[in-house]
C-alpha positions in Angstrom: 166.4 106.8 86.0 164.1 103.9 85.6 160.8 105.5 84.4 159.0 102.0 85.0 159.7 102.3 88.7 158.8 105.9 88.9 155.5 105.5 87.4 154.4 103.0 90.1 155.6 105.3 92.5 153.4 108.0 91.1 150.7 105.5 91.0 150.8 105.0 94.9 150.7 108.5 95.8 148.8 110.5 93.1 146.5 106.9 92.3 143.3 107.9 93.6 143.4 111.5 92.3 143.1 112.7 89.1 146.2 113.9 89.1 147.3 110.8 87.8 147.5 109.9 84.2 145.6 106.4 84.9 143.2 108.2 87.8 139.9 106.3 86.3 141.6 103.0 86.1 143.2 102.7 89.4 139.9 104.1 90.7 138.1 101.1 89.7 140.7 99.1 90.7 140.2 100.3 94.3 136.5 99.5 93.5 137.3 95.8 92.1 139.6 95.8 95.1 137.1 96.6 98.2 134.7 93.9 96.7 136.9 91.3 96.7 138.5 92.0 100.0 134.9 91.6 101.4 134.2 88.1 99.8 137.6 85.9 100.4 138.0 83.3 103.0 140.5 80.9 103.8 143.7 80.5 101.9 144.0 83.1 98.8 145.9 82.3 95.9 147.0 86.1 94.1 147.5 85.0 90.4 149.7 87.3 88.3 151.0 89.1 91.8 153.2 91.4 90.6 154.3 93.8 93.1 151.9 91.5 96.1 149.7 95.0 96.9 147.5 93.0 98.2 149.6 90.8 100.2 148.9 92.9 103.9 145.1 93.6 103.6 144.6 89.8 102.9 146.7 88.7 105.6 145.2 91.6 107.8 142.2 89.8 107.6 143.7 86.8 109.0 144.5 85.1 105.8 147.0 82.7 104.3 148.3 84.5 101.4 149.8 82.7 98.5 151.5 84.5 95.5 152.0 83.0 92.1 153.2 84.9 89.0 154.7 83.8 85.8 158.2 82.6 86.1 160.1 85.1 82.8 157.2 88.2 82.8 157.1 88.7 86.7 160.5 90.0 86.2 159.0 92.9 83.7 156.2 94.2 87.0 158.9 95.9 88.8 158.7 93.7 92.3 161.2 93.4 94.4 159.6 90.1 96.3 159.9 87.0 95.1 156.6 85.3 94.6 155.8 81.9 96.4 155.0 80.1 93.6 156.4 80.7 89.8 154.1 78.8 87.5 152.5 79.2 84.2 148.8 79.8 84.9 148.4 76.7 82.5 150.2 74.4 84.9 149.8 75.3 89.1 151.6 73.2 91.0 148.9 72.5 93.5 146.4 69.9 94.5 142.9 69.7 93.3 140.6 71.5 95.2 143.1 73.0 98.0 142.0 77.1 98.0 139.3 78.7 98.9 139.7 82.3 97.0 141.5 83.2 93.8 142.8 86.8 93.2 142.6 87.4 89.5 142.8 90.8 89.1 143.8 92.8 85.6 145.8 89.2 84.6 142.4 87.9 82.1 143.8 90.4 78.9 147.7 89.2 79.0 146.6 85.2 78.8 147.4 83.6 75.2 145.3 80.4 76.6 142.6 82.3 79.0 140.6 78.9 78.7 143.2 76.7 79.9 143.8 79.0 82.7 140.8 79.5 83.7 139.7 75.6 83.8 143.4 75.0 85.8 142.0 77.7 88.0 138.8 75.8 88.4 140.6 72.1 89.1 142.4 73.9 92.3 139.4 75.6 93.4 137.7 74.1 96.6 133.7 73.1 95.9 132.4 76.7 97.1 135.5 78.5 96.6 135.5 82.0 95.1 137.4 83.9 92.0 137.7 87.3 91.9 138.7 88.8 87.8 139.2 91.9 86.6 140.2 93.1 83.5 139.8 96.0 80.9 137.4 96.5 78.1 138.8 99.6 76.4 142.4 100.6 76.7 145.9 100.7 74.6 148.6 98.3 74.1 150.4 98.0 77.2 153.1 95.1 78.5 154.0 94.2 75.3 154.4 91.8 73.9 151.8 89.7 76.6 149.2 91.7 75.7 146.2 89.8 73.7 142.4 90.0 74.7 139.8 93.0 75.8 136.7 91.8 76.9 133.2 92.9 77.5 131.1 91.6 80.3 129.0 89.1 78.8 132.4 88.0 76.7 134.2 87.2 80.6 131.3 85.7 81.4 130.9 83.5 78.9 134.5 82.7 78.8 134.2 81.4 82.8 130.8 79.3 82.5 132.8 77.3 79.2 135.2 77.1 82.5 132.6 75.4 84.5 132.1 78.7 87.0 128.8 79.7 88.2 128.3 83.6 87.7 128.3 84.8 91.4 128.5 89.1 91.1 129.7 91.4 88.0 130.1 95.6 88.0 131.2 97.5 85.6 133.2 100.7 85.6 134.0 103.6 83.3 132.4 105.6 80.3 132.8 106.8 77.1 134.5 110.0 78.3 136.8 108.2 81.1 137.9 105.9 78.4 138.4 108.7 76.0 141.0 110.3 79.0 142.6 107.2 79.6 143.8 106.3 76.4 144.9 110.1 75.5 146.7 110.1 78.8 148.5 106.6 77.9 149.4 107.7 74.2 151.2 110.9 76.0 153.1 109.0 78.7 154.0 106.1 76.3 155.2 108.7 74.1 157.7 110.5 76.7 158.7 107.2 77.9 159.1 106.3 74.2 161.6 109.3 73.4 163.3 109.4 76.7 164.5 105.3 76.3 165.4 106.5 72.7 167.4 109.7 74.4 168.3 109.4 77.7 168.5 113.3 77.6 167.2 114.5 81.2 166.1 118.2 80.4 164.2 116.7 77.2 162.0 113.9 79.5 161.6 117.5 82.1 160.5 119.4 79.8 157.7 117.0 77.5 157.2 116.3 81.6 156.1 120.2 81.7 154.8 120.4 78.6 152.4 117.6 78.6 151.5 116.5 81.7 148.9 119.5 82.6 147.1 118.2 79.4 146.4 114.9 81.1 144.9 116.2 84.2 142.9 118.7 81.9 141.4 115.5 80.0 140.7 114.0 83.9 138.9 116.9 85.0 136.9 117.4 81.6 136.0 113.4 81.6 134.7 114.6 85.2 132.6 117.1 84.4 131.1 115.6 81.0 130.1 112.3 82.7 126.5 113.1 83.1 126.5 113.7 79.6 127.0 110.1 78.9 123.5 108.6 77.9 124.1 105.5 75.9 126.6 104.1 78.5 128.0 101.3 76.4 131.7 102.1 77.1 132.9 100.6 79.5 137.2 100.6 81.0 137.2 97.9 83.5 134.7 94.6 84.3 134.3 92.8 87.1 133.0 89.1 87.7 133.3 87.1 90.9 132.5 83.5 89.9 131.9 80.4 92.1 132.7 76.2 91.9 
């Protein structure tokens, strides 16, 4: 059984409910998602693809569609296409100034060199040309070992004027409860996945499956109802910039 594969399988149908372990994330995903959909023009380069979700609703609208992950690590996002190009961010092979709209989405945190790849980003940027990031503020070790940076808004911000961008749009998602439920949900699901790569042993992985999962859509539902209760509002899971050359 791969597990990996499973999960995103579970992601596509359970995603938007909090059903899912990872309900609050992929929720502002979605968000991140419908406002960049509404922005991009012209050809759209998807940075750190993975799996090319977006691939149809770009060229729905009519769009060329370019993908571009990292040649060793898009081989660890479970995809079964091939991206178009495979390039470290640091290094695109394409010409100054040839796209119009860059899909960054939940790639900023797994950079070593987020200023280099964000100035490379800028150099093949058109004058007017859009970028669209994403990336979390609060959550646990995950795709290890490229895993290195959480950032708060005015940190991404900050990171993309030293870039040269001009701040276009930013949101922000999540609060101290959702963030709470998303990292107790992770910490129970790394741990299955943890004992069942160490075990292999089906009816064990069946029954933690039993066991635990009703306690992550108990810690959904509670982050649910206690959101209100969230006054200071300084926790934040996922930011949101869309920046412009």
């Amino acid at each position: 059984m791969d597990t990996l594969r499973t999960w995103d399988k579970a992601g596509d149908i359970l995603g938007l409910t909090p059903l899912h372990p990872q309900y609050f994330v992929l929720k502002a995903e979605t968000l991140a998602t419908k406002m960049t959909l509404k922005q991009i023009k012209g050809s759209v380069l998807d940075i750190g693809c993975g799996r090319q979700k977006l691939k149809k609703l770009v060229e729905k609208k009519g769009l060329l569609y370019t993908s571009l992950d990292h040649p060793t690590i898009y081989k660890r996002q479970r995809s079964t296409v091939m991206p178009n190009i495979l390039a470290d961010i640091t290094s695109i092979p394409l010409l100054e100034g040839s796209v119009d709209s860059v899909l960054f989405l939940m790639v900023l945190a797994h950079l070593p060199n987020p200023d280099k790849g964000l100035m490379e980003i800028y150099r093949i940027l058109k004058k007017g040309g859009k970028v669209f990031i994403s990336t979390v503020e609060n959550y646990p070790a995950h795709d290890l070992p490229d895993d290195y940076f959480r950032y708060r808004l005015p940190g991404i911000i900050s990171l993309c004027k030293r870039a040269g961008f001009k701040i276009s749009d930013s949101d922000s998602w999540g609060n101290i409860w959702q963030t709470n439920a998303v990292n107790f949900n992770t910490f129970v699901f790394q741990t299955i996945k943890m004992i069942w790569d160490k075990t292999k042993f089906l009816p064990l992985l069946i029954l933690l499956l039993i066991l635990l999962y009703p306690l992550t859509v108990i810690s959904n539902f509670l982050a649910v109802i206690l959101t209100p209760l969230d006054l200071i509002k300084t926790s934040k899971l996922i930011n949101f910039v869309v920046l412009k050359k």
